[in-house]
C-alpha positions in Angstrom: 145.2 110.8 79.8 146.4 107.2 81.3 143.5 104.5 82.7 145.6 105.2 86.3 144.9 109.2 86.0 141.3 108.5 84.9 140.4 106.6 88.0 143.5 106.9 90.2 142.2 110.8 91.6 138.7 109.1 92.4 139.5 105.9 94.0 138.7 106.7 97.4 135.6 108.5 96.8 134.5 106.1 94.3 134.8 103.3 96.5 132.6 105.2 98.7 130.1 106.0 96.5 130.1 102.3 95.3 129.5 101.2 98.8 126.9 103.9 99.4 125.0 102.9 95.7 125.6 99.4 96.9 123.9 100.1 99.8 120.9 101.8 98.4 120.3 99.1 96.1 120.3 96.6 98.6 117.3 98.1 99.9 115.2 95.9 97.1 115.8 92.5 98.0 115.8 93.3 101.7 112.2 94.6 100.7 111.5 91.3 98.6 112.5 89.1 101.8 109.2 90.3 103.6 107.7 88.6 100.5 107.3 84.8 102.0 106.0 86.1 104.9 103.6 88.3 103.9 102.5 85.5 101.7 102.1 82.8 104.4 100.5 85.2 107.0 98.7 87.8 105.0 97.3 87.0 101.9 94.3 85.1 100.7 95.3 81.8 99.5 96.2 80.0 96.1 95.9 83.3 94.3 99.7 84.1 92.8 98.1 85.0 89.4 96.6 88.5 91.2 99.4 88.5 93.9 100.9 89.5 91.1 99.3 91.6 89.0 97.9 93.7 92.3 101.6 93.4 93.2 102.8 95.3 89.6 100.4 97.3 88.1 99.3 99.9 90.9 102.5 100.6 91.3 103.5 100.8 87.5 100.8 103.2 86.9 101.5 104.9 89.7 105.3 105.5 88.6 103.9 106.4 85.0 101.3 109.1 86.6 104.8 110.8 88.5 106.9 110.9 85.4 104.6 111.2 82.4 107.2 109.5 80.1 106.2 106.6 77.8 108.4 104.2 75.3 109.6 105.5 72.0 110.9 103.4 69.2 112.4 100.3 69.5 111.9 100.6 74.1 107.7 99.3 73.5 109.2 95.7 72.8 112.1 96.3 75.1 109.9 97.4 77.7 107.5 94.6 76.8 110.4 92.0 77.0 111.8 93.0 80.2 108.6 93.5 81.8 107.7 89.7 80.8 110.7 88.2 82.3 111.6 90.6 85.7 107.7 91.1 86.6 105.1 89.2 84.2 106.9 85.6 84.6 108.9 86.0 87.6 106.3 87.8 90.2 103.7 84.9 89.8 106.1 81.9 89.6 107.6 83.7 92.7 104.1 83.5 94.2 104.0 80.3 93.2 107.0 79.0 94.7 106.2 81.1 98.0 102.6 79.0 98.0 103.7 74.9 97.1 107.3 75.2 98.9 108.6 75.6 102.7 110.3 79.2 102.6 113.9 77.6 102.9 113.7 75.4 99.6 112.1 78.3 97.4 114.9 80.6 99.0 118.0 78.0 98.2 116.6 77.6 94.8 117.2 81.9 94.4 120.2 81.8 95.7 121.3 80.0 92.8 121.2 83.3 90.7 124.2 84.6 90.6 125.5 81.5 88.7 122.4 82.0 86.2 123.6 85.5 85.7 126.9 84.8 85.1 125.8 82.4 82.8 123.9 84.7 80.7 126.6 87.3 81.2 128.8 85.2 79.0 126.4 85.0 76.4 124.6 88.1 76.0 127.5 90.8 77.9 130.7 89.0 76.8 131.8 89.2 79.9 133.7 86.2 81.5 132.8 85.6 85.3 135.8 85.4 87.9 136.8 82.3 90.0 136.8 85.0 92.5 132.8 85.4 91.8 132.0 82.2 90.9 133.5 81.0 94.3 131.4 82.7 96.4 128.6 81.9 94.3 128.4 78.7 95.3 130.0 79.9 98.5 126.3 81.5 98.4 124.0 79.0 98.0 125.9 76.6 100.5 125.2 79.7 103.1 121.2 80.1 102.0 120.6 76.2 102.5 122.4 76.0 105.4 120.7 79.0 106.9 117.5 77.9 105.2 116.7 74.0 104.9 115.4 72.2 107.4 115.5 68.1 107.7 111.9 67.3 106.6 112.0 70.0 103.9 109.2 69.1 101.0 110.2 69.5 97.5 107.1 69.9 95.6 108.0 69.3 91.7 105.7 72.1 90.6 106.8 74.3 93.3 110.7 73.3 92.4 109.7 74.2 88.7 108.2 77.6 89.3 110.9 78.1 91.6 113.8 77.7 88.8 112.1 79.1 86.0 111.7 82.8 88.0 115.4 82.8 88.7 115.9 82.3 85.0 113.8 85.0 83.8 115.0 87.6 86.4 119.1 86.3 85.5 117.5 86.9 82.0 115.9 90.4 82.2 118.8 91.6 84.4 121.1 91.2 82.4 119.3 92.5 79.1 118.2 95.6 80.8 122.0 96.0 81.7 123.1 95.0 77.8 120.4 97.6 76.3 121.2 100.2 79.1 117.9 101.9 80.1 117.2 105.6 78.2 115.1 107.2 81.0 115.5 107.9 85.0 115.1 104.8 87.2 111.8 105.4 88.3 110.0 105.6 84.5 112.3 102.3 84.0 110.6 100.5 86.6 106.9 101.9 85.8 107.5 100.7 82.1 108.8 97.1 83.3 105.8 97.2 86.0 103.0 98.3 84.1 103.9 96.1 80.9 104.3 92.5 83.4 100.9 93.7 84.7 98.7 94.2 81.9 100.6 90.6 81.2 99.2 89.6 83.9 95.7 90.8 84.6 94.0 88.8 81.8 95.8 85.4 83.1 94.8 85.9 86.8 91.0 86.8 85.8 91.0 83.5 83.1 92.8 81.2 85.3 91.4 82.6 89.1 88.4 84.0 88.4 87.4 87.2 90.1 89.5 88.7 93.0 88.0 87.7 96.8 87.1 89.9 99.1 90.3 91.6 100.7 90.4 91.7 104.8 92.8 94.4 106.4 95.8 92.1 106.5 95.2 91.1 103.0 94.9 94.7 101.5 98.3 95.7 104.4 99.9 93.2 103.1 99.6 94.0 99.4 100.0 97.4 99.9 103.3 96.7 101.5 104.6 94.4 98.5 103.2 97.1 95.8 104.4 100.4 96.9 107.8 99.1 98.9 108.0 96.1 97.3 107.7 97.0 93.7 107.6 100.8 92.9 110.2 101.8 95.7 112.8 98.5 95.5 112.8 98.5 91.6 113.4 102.1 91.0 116.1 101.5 93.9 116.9 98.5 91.7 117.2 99.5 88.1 119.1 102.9 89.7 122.2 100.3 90.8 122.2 98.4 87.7 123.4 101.5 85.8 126.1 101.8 87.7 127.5 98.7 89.7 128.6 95.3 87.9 125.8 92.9 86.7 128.4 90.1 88.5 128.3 92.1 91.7 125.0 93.2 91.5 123.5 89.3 91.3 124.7 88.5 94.7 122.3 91.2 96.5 118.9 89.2 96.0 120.8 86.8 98.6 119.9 89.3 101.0 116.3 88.3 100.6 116.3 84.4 102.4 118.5 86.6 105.5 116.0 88.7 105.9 113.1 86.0 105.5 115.0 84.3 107.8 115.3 87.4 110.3 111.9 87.7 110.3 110.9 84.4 110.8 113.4 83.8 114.1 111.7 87.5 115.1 108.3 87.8 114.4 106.8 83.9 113.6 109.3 82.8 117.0 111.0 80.1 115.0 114.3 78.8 115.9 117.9 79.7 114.8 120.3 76.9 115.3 124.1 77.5 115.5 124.7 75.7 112.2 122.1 78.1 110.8 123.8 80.9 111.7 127.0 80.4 110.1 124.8 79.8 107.1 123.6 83.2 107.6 127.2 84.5 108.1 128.1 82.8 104.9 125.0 84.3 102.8 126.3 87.6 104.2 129.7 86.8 103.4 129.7 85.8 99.7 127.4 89.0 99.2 130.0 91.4 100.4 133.0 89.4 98.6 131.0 89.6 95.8 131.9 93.5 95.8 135.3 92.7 95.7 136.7 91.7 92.8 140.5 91.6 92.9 140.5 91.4 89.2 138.3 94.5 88.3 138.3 98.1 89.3 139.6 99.3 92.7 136.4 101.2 93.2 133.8 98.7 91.9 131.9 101.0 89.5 131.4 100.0 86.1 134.7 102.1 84.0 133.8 105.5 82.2 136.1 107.0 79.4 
């Protein structure tokens, strides 16, 4: 059997069920755009260290209590790794970011991802990004700060710092739990990553931040929110697309995450969307659903099976 009979038969409804898995997984960083907000409005200040751990580990333990499936061999360390770099190093210099920086400068300095992926796609995947990609790339980070930076915009150096280094170790975990291709359902993959970046950080945020504050109703909403939606829900939605959709193609969805911040600050805080920040918007958009379509790969836009 040719390549063309392989996929040729399936083209139509594998471009559909691209678009639908697509869809699905975009659900995450549309989740992880109420983040900032939630941040800013909700919770108690100064305290990313157990924003992030209460962020992680209920819901971790949570997904290990449904599935009842722990690491074997060689997947502790994995499991350890990827849970350093997507939760245990990335959720509290996330928090970080979202406490020392306006919302526009922490969101432009994600947007830079997909270019960080595509950099460790080359070392780690072997796989060579397309002008096609890498255009609207940067395509996508000229839409974020367009839709995202204002004139007075501060650019605190830890806050720039923390910012960088989270889109690093999420480019870095995403694309090794892609390389070692997870061996369980999407849901036990995310409780693993979860619970392991939790325990990371528990010990850190009671060291460094001393005991947790008393929680108000918005506080414990508001974390509530980012642990069950936020974390359990969007990574199991998460790790469930990487299996199947392009690491290259999949790096451009977090861009969702400044739209929707910026969504929900033009709808719910009442702040202002200028024309010039709505083409930025469009653009964001834009480079996201390019992204999908690579004239270079597969007509369908699933990863190729034998």
């Amino acid at each position: 059997m040719t390549v063309t009979e392989c996929t040729g038969p399936t083209t139509a409804t594998g471009r559909s069920d691209t678009w639908r898995l697509t869809s699905l997984t975009a659900l995450a960083p549309v989740a992880w755009g109420t983040t900032f907000l939630i941040t800013a409005e909700w919770l108690p200040p100064d305290r990313p260290l157990l924003s992030g751990v209460i962020r992680a580990l209920p819901a971790g333990l949570i997904a290990l209590a449904i599935t009842r499936t722990l690491p074997r061999g060689a997947w502790w360390w994995r499991a350890a790794v990827l849970g350093a770099l997507n939760i245990g190093v990335f959720f509290p210099l996330l928090f970080i970011a979202a406490y020392r920086l306006p919302g526009g400068v922490a969101a432009t300095l994600n947007a830079v991802q997909p270019l960080v992926v595509a950099g460790f796609a080359v070392a780690l995947l072997r796989e060579r990004p397309t002008p096609w990609r890498l255009g609207w790339g940067v395509a996508g980070v000229a839409g974020v700060a367009t839709m995202m930076l204002r004139g007075n915009a501060a650019f605190d150096p830890v806050g720039v710092l923390a910012g960088i280094t989270a889109v690093v170790a999420m480019a870095a975990g995403l694309v090794l739990a892609k390389r070692w291709e997870r061996p369980v359902g999407a849901l036990t993959f995310a409780g693993w990553q979860l619970t392991a970046g939790g325990v990371l950080l528990a010990p850190l945020a009671l060291a460094l931040e001393g005991p947790p504050p008393a929680l108000d109703a918005p506080a414990l909403a508001g974390y509530a929110w980012l642990s069950i939606a936020g974390a359990l829900l969007a990574y199991t939605l998460w790790f469930r697309g990487l299996s199947r959709l392009p690491v290259a193609a999949l790096s451009f969805l977090p861009l969702l995450s400044p739209a929707v911040a910026t969504a929900l600050g033009w709808l719910v805080l009442g702040e202002s969307l200028t024309f010039v920040q709505g083409l930025g918007f469009a653009l964001a958009l834009a480079s996201v659903a390019a992204a999908q379509l690579d004239p270079r790969r597969h007509p369908a836009g699933l990863e190729p099976r034998s």
